[in-house]
Backbone as a ProteinNet text record, in pm:
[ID]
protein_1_A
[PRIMARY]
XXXXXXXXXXXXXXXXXXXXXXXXXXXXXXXXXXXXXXXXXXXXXXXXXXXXXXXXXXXXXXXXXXXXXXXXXXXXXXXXXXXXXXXXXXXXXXXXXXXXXXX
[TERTIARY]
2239.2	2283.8	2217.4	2134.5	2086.9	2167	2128.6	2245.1	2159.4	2269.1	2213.3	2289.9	2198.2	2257	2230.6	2291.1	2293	2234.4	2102	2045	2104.8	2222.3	2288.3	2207.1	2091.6	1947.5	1942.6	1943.3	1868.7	2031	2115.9	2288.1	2275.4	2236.4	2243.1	2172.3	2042.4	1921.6	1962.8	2031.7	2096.6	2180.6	2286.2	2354.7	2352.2	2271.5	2214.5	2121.1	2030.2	1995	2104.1	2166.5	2288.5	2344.2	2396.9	2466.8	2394.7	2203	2152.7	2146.4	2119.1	2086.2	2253.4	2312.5	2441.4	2463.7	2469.5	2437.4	2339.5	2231.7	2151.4	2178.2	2236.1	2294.9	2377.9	2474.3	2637.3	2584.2	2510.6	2439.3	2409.5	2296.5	2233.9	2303.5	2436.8	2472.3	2629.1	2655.5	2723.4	2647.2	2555.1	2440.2	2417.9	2419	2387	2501.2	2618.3	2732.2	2804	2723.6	2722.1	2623.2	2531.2	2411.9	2436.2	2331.1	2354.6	2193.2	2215.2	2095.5	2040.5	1960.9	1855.7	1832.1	1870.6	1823.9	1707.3	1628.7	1483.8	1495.8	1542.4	1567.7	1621.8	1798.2	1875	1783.6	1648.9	1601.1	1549.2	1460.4	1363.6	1479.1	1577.3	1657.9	1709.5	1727.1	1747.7	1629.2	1498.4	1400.9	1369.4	1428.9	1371.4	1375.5	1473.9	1492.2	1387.9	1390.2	1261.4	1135.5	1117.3	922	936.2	1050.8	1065.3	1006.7	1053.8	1035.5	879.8	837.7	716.8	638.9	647.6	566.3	560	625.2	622	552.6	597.6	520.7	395.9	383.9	262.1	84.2	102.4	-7.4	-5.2	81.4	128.7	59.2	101.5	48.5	-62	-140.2	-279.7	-346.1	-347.7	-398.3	-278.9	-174.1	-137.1	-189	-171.9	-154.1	-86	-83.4	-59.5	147.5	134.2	283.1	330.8	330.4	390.5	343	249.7	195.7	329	357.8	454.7	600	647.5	727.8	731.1	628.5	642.8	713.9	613.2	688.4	864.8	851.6	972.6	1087.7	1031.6	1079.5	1127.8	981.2	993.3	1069.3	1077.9	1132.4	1308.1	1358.9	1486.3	1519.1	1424.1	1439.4	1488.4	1408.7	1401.8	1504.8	1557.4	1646.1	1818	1837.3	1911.9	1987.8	1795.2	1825.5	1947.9	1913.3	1960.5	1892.5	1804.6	1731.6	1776.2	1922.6	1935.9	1938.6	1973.2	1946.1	1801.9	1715.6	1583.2	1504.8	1553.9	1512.3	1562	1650.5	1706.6	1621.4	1618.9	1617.7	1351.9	1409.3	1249.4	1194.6	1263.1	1288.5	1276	1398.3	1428.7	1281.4	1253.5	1147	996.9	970.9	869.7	877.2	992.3	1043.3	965	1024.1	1013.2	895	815.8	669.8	608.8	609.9	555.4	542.9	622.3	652.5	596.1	644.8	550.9	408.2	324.1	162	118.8
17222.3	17337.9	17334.8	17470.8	17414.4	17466.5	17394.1	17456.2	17578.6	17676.5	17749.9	17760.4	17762.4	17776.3	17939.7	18006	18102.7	18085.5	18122.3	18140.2	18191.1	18147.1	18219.6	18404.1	18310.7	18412.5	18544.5	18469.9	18598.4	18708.8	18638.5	18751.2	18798.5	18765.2	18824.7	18919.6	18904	19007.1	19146.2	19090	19217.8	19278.6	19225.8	19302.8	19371.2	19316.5	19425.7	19535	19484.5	19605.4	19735.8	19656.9	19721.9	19839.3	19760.5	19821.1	19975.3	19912.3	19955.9	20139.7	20090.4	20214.6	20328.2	20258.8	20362.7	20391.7	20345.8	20424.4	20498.1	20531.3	20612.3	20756.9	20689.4	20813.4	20913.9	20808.1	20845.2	20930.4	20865.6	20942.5	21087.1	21127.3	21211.5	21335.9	21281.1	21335.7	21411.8	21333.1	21381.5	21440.6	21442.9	21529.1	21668.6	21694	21804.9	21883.4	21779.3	21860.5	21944.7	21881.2	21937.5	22067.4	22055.3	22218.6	22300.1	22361.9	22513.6	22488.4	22457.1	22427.6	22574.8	22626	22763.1	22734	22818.8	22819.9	22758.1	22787.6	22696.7	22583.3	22488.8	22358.3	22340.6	22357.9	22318.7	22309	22418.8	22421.3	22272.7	22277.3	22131.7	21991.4	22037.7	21916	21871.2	21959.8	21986.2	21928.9	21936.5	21934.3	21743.2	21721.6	21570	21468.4	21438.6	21330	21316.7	21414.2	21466.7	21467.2	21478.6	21453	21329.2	21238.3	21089.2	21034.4	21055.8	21054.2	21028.5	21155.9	21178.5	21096.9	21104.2	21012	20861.1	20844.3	20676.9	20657.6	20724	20752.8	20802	20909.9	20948.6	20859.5	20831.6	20708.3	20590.3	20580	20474.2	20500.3	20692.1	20726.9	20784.1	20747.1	20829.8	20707.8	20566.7	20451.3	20434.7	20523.4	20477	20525.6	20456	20461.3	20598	20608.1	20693.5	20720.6	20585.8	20549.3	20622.4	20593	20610.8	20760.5	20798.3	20950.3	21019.1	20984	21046.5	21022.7	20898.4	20956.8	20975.5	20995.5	21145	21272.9	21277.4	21402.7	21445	21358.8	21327.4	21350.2	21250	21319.3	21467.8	21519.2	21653.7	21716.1	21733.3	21804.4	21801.3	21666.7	21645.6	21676.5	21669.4	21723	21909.9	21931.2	22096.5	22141.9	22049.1	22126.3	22092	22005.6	21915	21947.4	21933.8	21918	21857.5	21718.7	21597.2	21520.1	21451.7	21332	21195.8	21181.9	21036.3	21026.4	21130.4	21108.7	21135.7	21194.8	21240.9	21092.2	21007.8	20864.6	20782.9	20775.2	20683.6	20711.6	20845.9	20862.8	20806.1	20862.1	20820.1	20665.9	20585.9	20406.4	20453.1	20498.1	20407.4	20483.9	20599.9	20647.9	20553.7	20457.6	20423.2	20312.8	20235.6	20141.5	20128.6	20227.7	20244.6	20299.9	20391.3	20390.4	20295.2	20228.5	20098.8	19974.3	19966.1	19887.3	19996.7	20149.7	20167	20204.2	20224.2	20243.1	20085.8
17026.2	16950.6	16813.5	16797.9	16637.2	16554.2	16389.7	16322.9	16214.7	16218.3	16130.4	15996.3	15849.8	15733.3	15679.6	15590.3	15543.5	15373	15359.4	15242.8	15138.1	15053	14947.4	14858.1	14834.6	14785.8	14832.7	14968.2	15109.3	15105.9	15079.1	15078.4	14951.7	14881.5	14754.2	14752.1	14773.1	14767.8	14865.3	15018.9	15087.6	15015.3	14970.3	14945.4	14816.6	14713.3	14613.2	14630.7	14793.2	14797.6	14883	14953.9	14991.7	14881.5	14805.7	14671.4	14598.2	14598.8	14459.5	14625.1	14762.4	14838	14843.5	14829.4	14821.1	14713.6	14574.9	14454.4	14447.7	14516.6	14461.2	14581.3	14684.4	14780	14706.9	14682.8	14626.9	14515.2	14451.6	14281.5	14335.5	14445.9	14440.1	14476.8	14572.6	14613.8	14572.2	14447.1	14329.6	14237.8	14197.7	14131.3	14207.6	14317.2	14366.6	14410.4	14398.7	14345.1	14282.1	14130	13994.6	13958.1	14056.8	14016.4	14127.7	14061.1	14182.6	14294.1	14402.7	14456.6	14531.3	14486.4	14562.5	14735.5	14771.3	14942.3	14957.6	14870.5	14892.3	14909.9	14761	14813.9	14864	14948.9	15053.3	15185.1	15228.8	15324	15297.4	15196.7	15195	15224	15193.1	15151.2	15349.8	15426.2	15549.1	15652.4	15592.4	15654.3	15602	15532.7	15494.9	15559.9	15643.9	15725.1	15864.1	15882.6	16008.3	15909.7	15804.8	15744.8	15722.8	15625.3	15683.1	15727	15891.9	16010.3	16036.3	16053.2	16071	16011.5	15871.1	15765.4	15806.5	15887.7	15918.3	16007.2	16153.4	16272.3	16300	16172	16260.8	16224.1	16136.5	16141	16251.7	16270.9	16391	16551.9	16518.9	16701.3	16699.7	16569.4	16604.5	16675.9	16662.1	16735.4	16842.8	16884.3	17012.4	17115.3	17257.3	17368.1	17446.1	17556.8	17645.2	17641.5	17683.7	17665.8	17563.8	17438.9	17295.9	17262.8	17309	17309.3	17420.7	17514	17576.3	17600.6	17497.3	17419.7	17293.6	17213.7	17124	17175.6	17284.8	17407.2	17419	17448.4	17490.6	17358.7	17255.5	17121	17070.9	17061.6	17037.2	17116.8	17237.4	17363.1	17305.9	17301.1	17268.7	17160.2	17044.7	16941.5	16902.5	17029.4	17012.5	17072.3	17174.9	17244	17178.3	17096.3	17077.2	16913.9	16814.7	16696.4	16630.4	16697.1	16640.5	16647.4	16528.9	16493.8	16556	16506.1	16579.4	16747.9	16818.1	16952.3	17033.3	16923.7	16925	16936.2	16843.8	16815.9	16914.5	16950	17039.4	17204.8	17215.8	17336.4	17332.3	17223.2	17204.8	17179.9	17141.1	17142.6	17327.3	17367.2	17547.4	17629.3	17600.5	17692.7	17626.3	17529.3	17502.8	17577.3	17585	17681.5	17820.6	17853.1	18058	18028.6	17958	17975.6	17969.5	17854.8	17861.7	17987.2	18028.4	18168	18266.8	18304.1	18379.3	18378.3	18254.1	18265.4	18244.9
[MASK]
+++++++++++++++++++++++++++++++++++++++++++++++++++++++++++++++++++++++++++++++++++++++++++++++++++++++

């Protein structure tokens, strides 16, 4: 059985970053409380989690494979029909899965 120790450092460092990512949620999102936000930005503000998204991935699938090209597919598809990101993602993790194993 090996033993494992817990890095005092390594908890500290989580959980300040823990801390410093929900203050700046909590902040922004009491800030936009306080103004009057224009349809414009509410759209942008709507659209962010999906460019996120994108912004991470899509450098990723210009050097992918067949597999990971179809579930992108698969992505979008659920995405469109769904418009929900987190099940858009999930379902796009499990279809990269079983492609992968089957090509």
């Amino acid at each position: 059985m090996s033993s494992f120790q817990l890095n005092p450092l390594v908890i500290a460092v989580i959980v300040g970053m823990s801390v410093v990512t929900y203050a700046t949620k909590a902040g922004g999102l009491w800030l936009l409380s306080r103004i009057n936000v224009s349809d414009r930005v509410e759209s942008g503000l709507k659209m962010l989690p999906g460019a996120i998204i994108i912004s991470i991935l899509g450098p990723e699938l210009i050097s992918a494979g067949p597999a990971e090209w179809s579930s992108a597919a698969v992505v979008l598809l659920v995405m469109w029909r769904t418009e929900n990101v987190l099940l858009a993602l999930l379902c796009g993790v499990a279809a990269v899965l079983i492609f992968r194993n089957m090509m």
